[in-house]
C-alpha positions in Angstrom: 72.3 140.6 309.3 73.9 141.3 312.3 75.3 139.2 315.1 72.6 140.6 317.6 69.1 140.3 315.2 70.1 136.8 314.3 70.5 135.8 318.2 67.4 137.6 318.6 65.4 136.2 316.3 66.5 133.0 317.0 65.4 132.8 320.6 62.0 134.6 319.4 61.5 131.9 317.0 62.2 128.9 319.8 60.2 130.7 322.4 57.1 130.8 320.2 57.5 127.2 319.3 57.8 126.4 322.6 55.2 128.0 324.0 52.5 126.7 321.5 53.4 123.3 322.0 53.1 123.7 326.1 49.6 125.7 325.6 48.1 123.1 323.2 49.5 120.2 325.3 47.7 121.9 328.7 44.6 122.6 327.2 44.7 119.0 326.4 45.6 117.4 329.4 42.5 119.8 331.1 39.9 118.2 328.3 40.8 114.5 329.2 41.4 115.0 332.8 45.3 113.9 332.9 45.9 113.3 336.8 43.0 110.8 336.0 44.2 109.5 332.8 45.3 106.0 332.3 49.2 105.6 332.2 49.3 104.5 328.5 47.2 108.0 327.8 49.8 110.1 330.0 52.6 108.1 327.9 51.1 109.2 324.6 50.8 113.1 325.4 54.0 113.1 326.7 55.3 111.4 323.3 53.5 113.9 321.1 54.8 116.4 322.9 58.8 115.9 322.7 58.6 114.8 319.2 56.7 118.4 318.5 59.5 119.7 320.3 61.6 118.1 318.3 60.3 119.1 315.0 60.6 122.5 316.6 64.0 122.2 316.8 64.8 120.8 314.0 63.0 124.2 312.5 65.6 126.2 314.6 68.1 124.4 313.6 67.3 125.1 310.0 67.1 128.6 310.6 70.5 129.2 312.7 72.2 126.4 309.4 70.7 129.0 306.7 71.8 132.3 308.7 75.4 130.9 309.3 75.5 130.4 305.3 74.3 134.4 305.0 76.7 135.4 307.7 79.7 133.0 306.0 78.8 134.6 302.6 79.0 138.0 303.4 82.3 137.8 305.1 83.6 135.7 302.3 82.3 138.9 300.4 83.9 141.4 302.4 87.2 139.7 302.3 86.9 139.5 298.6 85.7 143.0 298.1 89.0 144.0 300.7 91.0 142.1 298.5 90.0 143.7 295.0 90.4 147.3 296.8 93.6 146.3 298.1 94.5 145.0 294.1 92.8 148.3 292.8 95.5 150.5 295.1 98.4 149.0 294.5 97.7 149.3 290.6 97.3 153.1 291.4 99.7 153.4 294.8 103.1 152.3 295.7 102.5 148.9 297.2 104.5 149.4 300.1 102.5 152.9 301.0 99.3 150.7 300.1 100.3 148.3 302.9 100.6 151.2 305.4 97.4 152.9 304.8 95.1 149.6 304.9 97.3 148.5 307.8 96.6 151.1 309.7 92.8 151.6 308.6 92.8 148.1 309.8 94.0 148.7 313.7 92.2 151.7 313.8 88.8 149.9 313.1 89.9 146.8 315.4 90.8 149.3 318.3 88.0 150.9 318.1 85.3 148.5 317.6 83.6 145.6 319.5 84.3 143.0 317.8 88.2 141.9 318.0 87.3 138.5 317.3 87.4 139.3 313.3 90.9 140.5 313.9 92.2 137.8 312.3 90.4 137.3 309.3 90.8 141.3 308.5 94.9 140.7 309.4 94.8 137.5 307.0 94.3 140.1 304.3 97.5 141.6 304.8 99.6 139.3 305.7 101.5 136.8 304.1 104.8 135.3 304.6 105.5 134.8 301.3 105.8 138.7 300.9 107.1 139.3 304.6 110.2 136.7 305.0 113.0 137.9 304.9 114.8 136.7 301.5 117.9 134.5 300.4 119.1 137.8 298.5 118.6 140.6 301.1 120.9 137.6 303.4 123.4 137.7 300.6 123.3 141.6 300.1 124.1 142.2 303.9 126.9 139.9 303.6 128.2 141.4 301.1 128.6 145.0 302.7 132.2 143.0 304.1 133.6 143.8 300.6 132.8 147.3 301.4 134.9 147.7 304.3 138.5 148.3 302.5 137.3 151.2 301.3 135.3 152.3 304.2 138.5 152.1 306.0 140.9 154.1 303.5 139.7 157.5 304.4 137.3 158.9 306.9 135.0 160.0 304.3 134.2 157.4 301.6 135.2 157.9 297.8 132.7 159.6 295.6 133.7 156.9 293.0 132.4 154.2 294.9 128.2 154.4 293.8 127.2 152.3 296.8 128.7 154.4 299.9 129.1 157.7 298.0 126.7 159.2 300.0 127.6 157.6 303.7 129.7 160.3 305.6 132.0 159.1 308.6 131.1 160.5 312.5 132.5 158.6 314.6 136.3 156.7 314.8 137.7 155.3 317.8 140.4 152.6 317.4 137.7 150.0 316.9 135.0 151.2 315.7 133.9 153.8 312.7 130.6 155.2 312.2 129.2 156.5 309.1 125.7 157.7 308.5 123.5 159.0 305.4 120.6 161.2 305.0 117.0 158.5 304.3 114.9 160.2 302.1 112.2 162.6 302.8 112.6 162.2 305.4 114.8 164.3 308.6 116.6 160.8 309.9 119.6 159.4 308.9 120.6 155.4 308.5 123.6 154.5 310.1 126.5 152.0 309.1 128.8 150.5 312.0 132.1 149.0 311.3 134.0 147.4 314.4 136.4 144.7 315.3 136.8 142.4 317.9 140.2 140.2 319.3 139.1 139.2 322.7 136.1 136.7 321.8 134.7 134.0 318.7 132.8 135.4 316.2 129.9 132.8 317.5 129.8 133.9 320.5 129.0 137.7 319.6 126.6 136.0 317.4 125.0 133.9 319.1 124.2 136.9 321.8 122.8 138.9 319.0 120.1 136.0 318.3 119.1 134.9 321.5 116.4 136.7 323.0 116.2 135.3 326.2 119.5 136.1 327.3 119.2 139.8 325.8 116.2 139.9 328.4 119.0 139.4 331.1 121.3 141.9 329.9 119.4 144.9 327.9 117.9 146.9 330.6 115.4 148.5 328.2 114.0 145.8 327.5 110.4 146.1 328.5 109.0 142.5 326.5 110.8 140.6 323.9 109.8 137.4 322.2 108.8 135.3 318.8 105.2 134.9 317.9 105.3 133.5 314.5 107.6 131.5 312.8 107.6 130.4 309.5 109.5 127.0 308.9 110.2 127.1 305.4 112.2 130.1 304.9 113.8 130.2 308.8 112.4 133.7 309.6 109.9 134.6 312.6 108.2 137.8 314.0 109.4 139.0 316.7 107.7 141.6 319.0 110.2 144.5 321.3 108.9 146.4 323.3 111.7 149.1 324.9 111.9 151.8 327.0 113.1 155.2 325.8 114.7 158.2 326.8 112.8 160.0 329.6 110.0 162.1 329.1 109.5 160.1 325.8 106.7 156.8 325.5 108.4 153.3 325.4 108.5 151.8 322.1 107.1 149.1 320.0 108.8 147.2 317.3 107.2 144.5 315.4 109.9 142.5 313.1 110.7 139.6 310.9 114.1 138.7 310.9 116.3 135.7 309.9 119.5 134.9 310.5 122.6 132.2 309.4 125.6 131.3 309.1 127.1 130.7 305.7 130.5 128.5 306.2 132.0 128.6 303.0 132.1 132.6 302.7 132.6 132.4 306.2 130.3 135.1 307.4 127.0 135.4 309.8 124.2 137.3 308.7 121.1 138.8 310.6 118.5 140.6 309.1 115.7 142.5 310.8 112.9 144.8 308.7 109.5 146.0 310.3 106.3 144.5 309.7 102.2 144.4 310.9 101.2 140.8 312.0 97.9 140.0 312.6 99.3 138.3 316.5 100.4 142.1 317.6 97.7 144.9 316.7 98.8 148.9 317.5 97.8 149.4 321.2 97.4 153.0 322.9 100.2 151.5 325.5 103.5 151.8 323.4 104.2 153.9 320.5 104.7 152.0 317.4 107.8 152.9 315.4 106.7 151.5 311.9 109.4 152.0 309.9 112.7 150.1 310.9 115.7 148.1 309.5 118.7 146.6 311.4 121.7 144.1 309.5 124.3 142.8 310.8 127.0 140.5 309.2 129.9 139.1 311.3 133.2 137.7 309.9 135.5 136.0 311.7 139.5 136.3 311.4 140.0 132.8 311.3 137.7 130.9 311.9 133.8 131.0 314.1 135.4 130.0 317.2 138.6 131.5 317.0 138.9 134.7 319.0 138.7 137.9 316.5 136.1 139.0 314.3 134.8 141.9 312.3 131.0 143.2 312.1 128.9 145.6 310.0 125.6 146.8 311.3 123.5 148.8 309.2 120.1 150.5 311.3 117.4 152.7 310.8 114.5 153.4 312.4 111.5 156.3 312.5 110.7 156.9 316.3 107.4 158.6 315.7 108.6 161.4 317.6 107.7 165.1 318.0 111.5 164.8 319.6 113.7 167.4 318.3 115.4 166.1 315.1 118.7 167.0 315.7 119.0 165.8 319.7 117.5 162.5 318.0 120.3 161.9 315.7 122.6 162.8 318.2 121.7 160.2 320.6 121.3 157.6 317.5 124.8 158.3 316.3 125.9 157.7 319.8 123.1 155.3 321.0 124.0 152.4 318.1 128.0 152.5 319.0 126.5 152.4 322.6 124.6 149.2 322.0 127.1 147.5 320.4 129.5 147.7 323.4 127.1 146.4 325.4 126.8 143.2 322.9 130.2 142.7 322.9 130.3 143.2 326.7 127.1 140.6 326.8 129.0 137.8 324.6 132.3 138.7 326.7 130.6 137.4 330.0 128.9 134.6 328.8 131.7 133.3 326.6 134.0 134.1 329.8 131.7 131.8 332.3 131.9 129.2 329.5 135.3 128.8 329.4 135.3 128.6 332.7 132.5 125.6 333.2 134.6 124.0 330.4 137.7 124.3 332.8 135.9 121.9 335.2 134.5 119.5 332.7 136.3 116.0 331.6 139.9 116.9 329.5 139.3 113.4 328.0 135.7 114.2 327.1 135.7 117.9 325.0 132.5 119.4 324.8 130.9 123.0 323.0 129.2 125.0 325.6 125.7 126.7 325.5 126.2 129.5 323.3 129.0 128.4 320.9 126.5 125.7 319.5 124.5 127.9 317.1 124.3 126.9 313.7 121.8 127.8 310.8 121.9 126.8 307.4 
């Protein structure tokens, strides 16, 4: 039964209750004369009548407590019907292309319909963190692409021999940075692997820039919004929802992430790991363009030590743009854009490191003290 017949039936069922209680009350105070009634008389109609109002709504209430157990039954019904198709699919379907397909089934029906209020129990479906957070082993995978880097660095195109970067081809070297990029399949988009090195600030404080959102809203330009909306205590990852401009004439972008972050001190190496995700907090608007599929890691290894000057860094990106773009002017101004946006975080951590050492300048010799910024620490 729908939202609408209940309400209506509801107030039909009250108004006709009502209104036979008022007709049979008047009809009696015309038969006994009620202006001229004694006052005990008056007192007893009047009592008969609010407690047959009352038994009238205690009838109504009965009626709205017996249709919010049919309405609460057929949405637990739904849900579970949702839940057995969903189960059915990814018995027949890649679970990941499952995801996709009901995700998007599901903001197509929420944009489109009147009732956004069921948003979240449709996006409670889908979602779950312990499939979305980002893991303990995709962490220790993205630190390990540091044992990589020797032979990254031995030739400008990487060994055959070596399985893992066989197929990574090198772009891009300039005397502190390399580029290397591979073809992501079927598809015409390439991921891209960043290798660069640092001597002029802390390995904290370029990390610490990468993870703080708030600044990067001072800084990024593109930036259009940027913050957290979930969090999820036990594993240390949150969603996090960018919205950026993009090249003109093409739509601003929306991203939609998880990511996590830490720093491991006895490999001595920072980690942050960002993958794509639907959330039930950010549905698909017509605003922004949603870019659906993306990946961005980043591990940072200091020299010596976090906040010694001199570090090195791996970042490892893809992303689809949902673009009609041309394909080849897109991977050009990816293969340039990423090298791009790294200067501009190391420029970022430069300043603020800069104006920390020199607020520490002014502060008490005799009393040492970390500045904002060089205080990050995750376990």
């Amino acid at each position: 039964m729908s939202n609408h017949v209940f309400v209506r039936r509801a107030k039909c069922v009250f108004h006709q209750s009502f209104c036979r209680n008022a007709t049979h009350l008047s009809l009696r105070w015309a038969e006994r004369g009620f202006a001229n009634s004694p006052l005990n008389s008056k007192k007893d109609l009047l009592k008969k009548f609010v407690s047959s109002c009352n038994r009238s709504i205690g009838v109504l209430a009965q009626f709205f407590g017996k249709q919010c157990t049919i309405i609460g039954s057929i949405a637990a019904q739904r849900v579970k019907r949702t839940a057995k198709i969903v189960s059915l699919y990814n018995k027949l379907y890649d679970e990941k292309l499952v995801k996709a397909m009901f995700t998007r089934f599901g903001h197509a029906y929420i944009r489109n319909s009147k009732g956004r209020s069921f948003y979240f129990l449709f996006g409670s479906v889908f979602f779950s963190w312990e499939q979305e957070k980002i893991t303990e082993e995709q962490l220790a995978s993205c630190s390990n692409d540091m044992k990589h880097v020797p032979s990254m660095l031995d030739v400008p195109n990487v060994s055959a021999e070596n399985t893992d970067l066989s197929s990574w081809n090198c772009i891009i070297t300039r005397d502190h940075l390399k580029v290397w990029r591979k073809p992501v399949q079927n598809t015409h988009f390439y991921e891209y692997k960043v290798y660069g090195t640092y001597h002029d600030i802390p390995a904290r404080a370029f990390f610490n820039v990468q993870v703080d959102l708030e600044y990067r809203k001072q800084w990024d330009k593109l930036v259009i919004e940027l913050e957290v909306v979930d969090k999820d205590d036990n594993s240390g990852s949150e969603i996090v929802h960018w919205v950026m401009h993009y090249p003109y004439p093409m739509h601003s972008r929306e991203y939609v992430y998880v990511r996590r972050y830490k720093i491991d001190p006895v490999n001595k190496v920072m980690a942050v790991v960002s993958q794509s995700v639907n959330h039930p907090s950010c549905p698909i608007v017509d605003k922004h363009v949603r870019v659906l599929d993306y990946k961005s890691q980043m591990v940072i290894k200091p020299h010596t030590a976090f906040d010694q000057n001199g570090f090195d860094y791996i970042l490892t990106y893809y992303d689809d743009p949902q673009s009609s773009f041309p394909t080849f002017a897109y991977n050009w101004m990816a293969s340039t854009g990423v090298p791009d946006f790294v200067d501009k975080l190391h420029h970022a951590a430069k300043v603020r490191h800069e104006r920390h050492q020199n607020i520490f300048v002014h502060v008490n010799k005799g009393m040492p003290e970390r500045m904002p910024g060089n205080i990050h620490v995750c376990s």
